[in-house]
C-alpha positions as CSV (number, residue, x, y, z in Angstrom):
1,X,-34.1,34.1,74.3
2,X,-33.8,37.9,73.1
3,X,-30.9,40.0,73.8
4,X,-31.2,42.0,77.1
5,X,-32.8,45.5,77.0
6,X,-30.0,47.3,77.4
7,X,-27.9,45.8,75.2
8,X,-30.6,45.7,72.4
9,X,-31.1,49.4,73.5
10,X,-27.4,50.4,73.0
11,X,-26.6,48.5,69.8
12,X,-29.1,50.2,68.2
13,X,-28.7,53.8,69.3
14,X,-25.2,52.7,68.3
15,X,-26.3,51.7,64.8
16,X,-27.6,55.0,64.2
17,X,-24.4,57.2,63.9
18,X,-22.1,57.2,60.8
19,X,-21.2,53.1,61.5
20,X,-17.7,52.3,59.0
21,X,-17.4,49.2,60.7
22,X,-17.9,47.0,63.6
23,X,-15.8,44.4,65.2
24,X,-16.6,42.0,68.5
25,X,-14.4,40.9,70.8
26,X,-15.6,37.7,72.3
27,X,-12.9,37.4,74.6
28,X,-13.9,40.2,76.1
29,X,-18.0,39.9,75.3
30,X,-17.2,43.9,73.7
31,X,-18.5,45.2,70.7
32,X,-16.3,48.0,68.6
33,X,-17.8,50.2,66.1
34,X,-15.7,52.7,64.2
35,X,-17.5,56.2,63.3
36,X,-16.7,59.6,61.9
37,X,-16.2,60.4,65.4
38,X,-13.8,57.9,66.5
39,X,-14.7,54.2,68.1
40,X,-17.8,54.1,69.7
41,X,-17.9,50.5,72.3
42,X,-20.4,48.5,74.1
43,X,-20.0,46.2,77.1
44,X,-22.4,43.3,76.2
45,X,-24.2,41.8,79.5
46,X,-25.5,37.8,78.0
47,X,-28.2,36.1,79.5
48,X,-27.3,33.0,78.4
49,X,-24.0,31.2,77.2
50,X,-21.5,33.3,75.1
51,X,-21.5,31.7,72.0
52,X,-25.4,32.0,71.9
53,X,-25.5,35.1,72.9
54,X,-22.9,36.2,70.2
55,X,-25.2,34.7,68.1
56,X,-28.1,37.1,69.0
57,X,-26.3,40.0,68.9
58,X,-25.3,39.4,65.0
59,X,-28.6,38.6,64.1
60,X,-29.5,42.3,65.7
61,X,-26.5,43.8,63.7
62,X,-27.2,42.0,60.6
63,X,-31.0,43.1,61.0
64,X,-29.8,46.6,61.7
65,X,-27.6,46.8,58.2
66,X,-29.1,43.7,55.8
67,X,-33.2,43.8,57.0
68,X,-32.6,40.0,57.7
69,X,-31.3,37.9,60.9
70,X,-29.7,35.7,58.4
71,X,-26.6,37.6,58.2
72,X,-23.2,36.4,56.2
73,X,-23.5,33.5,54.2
74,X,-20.5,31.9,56.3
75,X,-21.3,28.6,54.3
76,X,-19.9,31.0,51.1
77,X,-17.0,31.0,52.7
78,X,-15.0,30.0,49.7
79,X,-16.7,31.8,46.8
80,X,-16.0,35.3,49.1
81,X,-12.2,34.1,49.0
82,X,-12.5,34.0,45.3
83,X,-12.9,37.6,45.1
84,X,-16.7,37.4,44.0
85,X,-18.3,39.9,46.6
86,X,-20.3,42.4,44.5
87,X,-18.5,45.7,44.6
88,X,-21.9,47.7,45.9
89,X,-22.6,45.3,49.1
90,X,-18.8,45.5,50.4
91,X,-19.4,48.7,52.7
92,X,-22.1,46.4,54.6
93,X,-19.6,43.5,54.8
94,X,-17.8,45.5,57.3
95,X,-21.0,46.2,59.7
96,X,-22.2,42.3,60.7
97,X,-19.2,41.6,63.1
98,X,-18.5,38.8,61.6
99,X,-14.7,38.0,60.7
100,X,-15.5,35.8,57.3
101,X,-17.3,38.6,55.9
102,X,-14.4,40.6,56.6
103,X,-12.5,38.0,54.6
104,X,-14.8,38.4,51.7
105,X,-14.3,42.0,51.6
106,X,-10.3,41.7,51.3
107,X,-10.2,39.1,49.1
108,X,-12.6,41.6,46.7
109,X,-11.2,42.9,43.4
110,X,-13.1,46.2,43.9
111,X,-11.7,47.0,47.2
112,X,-10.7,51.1,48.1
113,X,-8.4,52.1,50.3
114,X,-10.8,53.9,52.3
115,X,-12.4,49.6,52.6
116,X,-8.7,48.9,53.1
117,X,-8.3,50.9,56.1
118,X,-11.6,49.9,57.9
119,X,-11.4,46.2,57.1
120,X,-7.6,46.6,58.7
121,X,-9.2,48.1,62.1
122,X,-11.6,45.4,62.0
123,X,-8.9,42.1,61.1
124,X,-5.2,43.5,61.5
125,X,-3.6,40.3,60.4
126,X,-0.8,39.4,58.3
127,X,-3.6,37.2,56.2
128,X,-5.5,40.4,55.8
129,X,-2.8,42.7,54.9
130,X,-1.6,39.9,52.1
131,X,-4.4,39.5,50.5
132,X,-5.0,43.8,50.5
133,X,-1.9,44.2,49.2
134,X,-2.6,42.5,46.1
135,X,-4.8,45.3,45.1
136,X,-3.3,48.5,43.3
137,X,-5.7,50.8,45.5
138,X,-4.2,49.6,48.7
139,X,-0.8,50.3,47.3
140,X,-0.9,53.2,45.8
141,X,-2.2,54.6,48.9
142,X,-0.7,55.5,52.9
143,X,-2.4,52.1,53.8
144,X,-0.3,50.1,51.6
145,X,2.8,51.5,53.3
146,X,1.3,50.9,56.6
147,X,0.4,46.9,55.9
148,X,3.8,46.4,54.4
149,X,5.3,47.6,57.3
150,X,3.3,45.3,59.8
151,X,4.3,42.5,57.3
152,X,7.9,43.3,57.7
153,X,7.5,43.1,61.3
154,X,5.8,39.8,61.5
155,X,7.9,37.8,59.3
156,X,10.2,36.7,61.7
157,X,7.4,34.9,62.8
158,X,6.2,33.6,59.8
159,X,6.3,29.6,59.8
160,X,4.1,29.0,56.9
161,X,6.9,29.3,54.0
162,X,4.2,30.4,51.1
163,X,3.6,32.9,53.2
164,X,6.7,34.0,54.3
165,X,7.4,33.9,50.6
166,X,4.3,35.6,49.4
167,X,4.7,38.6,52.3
168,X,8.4,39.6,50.6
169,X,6.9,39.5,47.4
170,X,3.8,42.0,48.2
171,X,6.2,43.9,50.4
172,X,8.5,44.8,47.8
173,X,6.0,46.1,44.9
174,X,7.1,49.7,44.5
175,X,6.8,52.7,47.1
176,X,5.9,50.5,50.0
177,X,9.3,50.4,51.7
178,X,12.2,52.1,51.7
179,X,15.6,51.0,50.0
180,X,16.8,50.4,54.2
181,X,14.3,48.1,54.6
182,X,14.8,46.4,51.4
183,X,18.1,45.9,52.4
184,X,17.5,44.5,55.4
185,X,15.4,41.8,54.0
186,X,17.7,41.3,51.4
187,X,20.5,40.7,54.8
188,X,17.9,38.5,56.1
189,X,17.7,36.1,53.3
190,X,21.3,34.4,53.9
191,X,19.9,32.9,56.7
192,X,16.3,32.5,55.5
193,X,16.6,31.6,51.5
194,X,12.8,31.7,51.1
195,X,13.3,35.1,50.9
196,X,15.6,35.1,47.8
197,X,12.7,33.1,46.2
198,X,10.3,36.4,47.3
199,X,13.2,39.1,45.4
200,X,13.4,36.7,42.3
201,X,10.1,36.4,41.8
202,X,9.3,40.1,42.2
203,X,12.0,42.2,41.2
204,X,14.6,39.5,39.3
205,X,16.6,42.4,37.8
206,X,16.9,44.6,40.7
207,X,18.6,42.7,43.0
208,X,20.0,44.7,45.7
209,X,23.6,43.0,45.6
210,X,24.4,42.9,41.6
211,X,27.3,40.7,40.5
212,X,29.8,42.0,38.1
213,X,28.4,41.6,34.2
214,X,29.6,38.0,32.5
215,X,33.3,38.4,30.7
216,X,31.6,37.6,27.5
217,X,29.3,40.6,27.8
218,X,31.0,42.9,25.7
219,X,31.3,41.2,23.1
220,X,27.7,40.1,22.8
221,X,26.7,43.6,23.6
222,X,28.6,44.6,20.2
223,X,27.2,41.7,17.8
224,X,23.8,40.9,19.5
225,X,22.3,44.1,20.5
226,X,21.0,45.1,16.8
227,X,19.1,41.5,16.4
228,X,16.4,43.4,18.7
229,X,13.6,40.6,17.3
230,X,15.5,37.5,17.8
231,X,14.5,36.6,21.7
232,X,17.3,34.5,21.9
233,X,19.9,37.0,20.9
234,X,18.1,39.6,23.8
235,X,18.5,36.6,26.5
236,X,22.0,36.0,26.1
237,X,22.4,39.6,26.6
238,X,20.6,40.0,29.4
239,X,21.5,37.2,31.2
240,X,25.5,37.7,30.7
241,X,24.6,41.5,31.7
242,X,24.4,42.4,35.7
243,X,21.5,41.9,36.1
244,X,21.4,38.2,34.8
245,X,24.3,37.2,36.7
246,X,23.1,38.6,39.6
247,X,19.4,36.4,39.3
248,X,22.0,33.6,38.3
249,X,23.8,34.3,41.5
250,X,20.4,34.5,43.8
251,X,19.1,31.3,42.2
252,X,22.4,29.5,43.4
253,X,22.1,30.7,46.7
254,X,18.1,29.8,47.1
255,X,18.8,26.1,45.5
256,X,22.0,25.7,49.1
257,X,19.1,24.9,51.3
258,X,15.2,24.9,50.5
259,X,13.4,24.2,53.7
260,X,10.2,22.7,51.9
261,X,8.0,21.6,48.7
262,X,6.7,25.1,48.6
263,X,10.1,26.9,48.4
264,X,11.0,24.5,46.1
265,X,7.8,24.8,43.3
266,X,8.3,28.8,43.7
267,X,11.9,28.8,43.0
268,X,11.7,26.5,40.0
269,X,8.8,28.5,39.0
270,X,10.7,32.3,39.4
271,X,13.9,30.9,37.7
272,X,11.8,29.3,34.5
273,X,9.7,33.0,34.6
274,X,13.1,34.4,33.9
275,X,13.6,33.0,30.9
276,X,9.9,33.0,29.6
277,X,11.1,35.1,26.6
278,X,12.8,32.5,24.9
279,X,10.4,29.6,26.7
280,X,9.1,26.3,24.7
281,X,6.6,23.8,24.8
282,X,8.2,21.4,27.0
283,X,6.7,17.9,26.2
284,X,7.4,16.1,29.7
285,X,8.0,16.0,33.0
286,X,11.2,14.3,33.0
287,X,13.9,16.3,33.1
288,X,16.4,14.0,30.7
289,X,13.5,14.1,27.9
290,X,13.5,18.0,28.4
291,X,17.3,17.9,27.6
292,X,16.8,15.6,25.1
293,X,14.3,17.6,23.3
294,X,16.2,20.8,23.5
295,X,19.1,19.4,21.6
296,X,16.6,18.4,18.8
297,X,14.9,21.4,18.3
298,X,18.2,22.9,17.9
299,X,19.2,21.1,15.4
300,X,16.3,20.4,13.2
301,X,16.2,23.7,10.6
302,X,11.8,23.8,10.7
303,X,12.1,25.0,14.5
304,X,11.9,28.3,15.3
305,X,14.8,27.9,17.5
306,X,17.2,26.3,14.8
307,X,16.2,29.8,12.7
308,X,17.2,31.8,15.2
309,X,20.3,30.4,15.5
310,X,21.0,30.6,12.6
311,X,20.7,34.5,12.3
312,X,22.6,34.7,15.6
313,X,25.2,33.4,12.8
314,X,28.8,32.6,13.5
315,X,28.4,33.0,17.5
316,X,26.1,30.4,17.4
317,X,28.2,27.5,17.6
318,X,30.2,29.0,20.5
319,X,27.4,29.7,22.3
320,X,25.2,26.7,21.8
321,X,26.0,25.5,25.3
322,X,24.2,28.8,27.1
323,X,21.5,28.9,24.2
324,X,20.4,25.2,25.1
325,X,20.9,26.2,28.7
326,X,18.9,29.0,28.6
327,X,16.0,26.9,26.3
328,X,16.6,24.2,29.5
329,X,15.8,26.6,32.0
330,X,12.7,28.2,30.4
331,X,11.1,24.6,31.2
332,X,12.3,23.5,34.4
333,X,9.4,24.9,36.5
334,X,7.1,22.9,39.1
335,X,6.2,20.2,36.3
336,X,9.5,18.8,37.1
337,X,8.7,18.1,40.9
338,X,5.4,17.2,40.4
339,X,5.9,14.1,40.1
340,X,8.6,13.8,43.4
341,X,6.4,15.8,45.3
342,X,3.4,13.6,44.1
343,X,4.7,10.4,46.2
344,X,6.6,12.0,48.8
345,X,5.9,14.6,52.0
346,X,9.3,14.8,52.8
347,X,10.8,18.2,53.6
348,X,14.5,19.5,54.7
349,X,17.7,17.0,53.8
350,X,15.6,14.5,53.0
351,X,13.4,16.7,50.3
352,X,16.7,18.0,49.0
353,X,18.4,14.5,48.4
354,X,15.1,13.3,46.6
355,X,15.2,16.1,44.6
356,X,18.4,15.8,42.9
357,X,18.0,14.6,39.7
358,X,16.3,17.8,39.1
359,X,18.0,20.5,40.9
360,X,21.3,18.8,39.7
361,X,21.0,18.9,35.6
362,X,19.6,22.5,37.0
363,X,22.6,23.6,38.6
364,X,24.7,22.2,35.9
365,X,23.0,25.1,33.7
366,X,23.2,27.9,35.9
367,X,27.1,26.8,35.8
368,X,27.5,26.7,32.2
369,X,25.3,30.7,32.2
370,X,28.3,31.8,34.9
371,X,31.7,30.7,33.6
């Protein structure tokens, strides 16, 4: 059965002006287009069931823009999420009324922030606006500020904790809010550590509430700042500086009360990324044989390790205990709960009890970094 005459008749002198995109509400049996001129909109009058007659009308639309019925591969579904669109068919994505080739278009590397803007009338999400913001177009542009604002507003009802995670961390790349509103979240995150894990992970050394530089600072400053190629020597200064004992400070307060497996695996992660300058091969899982193989490496004089204790020279010995902690650190990242997570769903008090013979050797280094 064909789509009625008039609604055949008025989608396609619709068609015919400057179309940017197109968006159908079902609910509603409506169909949206967005034009040079504004939003153009036509009441759709089925003479058949809804979902069929939706069906018609993309068919028409896709007709209209692609020269085929077929429309969106939907079936494509998850190479579009990949980012795989081609950069000179996104423009029609945005015409077919259908959401998943919306999807495709925000999930594209090459997507503008003109895209950006039509792709948000057509899909105003907190999904969509993620996966936008990943792109430097959309933030460098009004949009971006727009999107991170929506995301700020929608987090208290975030439940999905990657995401809630995920939204602080697009939300704080540079320009997009102000330092208010990064305050704010910052408030926010005593009662909601996930967000600590979104600050660490994006801007680990400029945390909005800085603790006071490490006692030992000074003197490190004096001795270790001209050994500018030893990464070792750079670490302990920068974690004994403000900034490190603030991140040391942040990580403390994320590790009180993780609420899942995914806060968990992106805090390990943001607290090992700290300390990727000075990082080694770590050759297990466990985190004993991890400690284990620290203390080797420091000692046996063929490791790159030993030799750069050895130029830190006559500090080394009274600063072994942070060196090894630091090398510790670099290593404990979401290996380490792999294997937990791998035979266990459990999440809250439960998850944290389980996970204690990781986060406590892990805590125990953070400690010997702070006092």
């Amino acid at each position: 059965m064909p789509l009625s005459p008039e609604d055949s008749l008025r989608l396609n002198v619709m068609m015919k002006q400057a179309v940017k995109a197109v968006r159908i509400d079902e609910s509603k049996m409506c169909v949206h287009a967005l034009t040079e001129k504004g939003e153009a909109r036509a009441q759709l009058n089925p003479n058949c069931k809804d979902e069929k007659y939706l069906k018609l009308v993309r068919e028409l639309l896709s007709t209209i823009v692609l020269g085929s019925p077929k429309g969106y591969p939907v079936f494509l579904s998850r190479w579009s999420r990949m980012g795989q669109a081609k950069d000179e068919s996104l423009d029609r994505l945005l015409l077919l009324g259908e959401p998943e080739a919306v999807v495709a278009l925000v999930h594209a590397a090459g997507l503008s922030a003109t895209q950006a803007r039509h792709a948000w009338w057509c899909m105003p999400s907190a999904e969509t606006a993620r996966r936008m913001l990943e792109k430097d177009s959309v933030v460098n542009d009004e949009i971006g500020k727009e999107l991170a604002d929506f995301l700020i507003e929608f987090l208290p009802f975030e439940e999905d904790q990657r995401a809630m995670i995920e939204s602080v961390m697009l939300v704080l790349k540079p320009g997009l809010i102000s330092d208010q509103e990064r305050m704010k979240l910052w408030v926010k995150a005593k009662s909601k550590s996930s967000y600590y894990v979104g600050f660490m992970a994006t801007t680990p050394n400029q945390l909005p509430e800085q603790q006071p530089a490490h006692a030992l600072y000074p003197a490190l400053a004096e001795k270790l700042a001209p050994l500018t190629e030893n990464p070792l020597a750079q670490m302990l200064l920068q974690i004994h500086a403000v900034q490190g004992q603030s991140f040391l400070q942040t990580a403390r307060a994320a590790f009180k009360r993780p609420n899942n497996q995914d806060v968990v695996v992106a805090l390990v992660n943001s607290v090992a990324n700290y300390f990727n300058a000075v990082a080694v091969p770590a050759p297990s899982q466990d985190v004993t044989e991890i400690i284990c193989y620290i203390d080797s490496i420091c000692a046996d004089p063929t490791q790159p390790v030993a030799q750069y204790l050895t130029e830190i020279s006559g500090l080394a010995e009274a600063l072994e205990a942070r060196i090894k902690a630091m090398l510790i650190l670099s290593c404990l990242d979401e290996k380490v709960v792999g294997p937990i997570f791998a035979v266990s769903t459990a999440i809250g008090s439960v998850m944290r009890k389980k996970l204690e013979p990781v986060t406590r050797p892990l805590l125990q280094q953070l400690d010997i970094l702070q006092q």
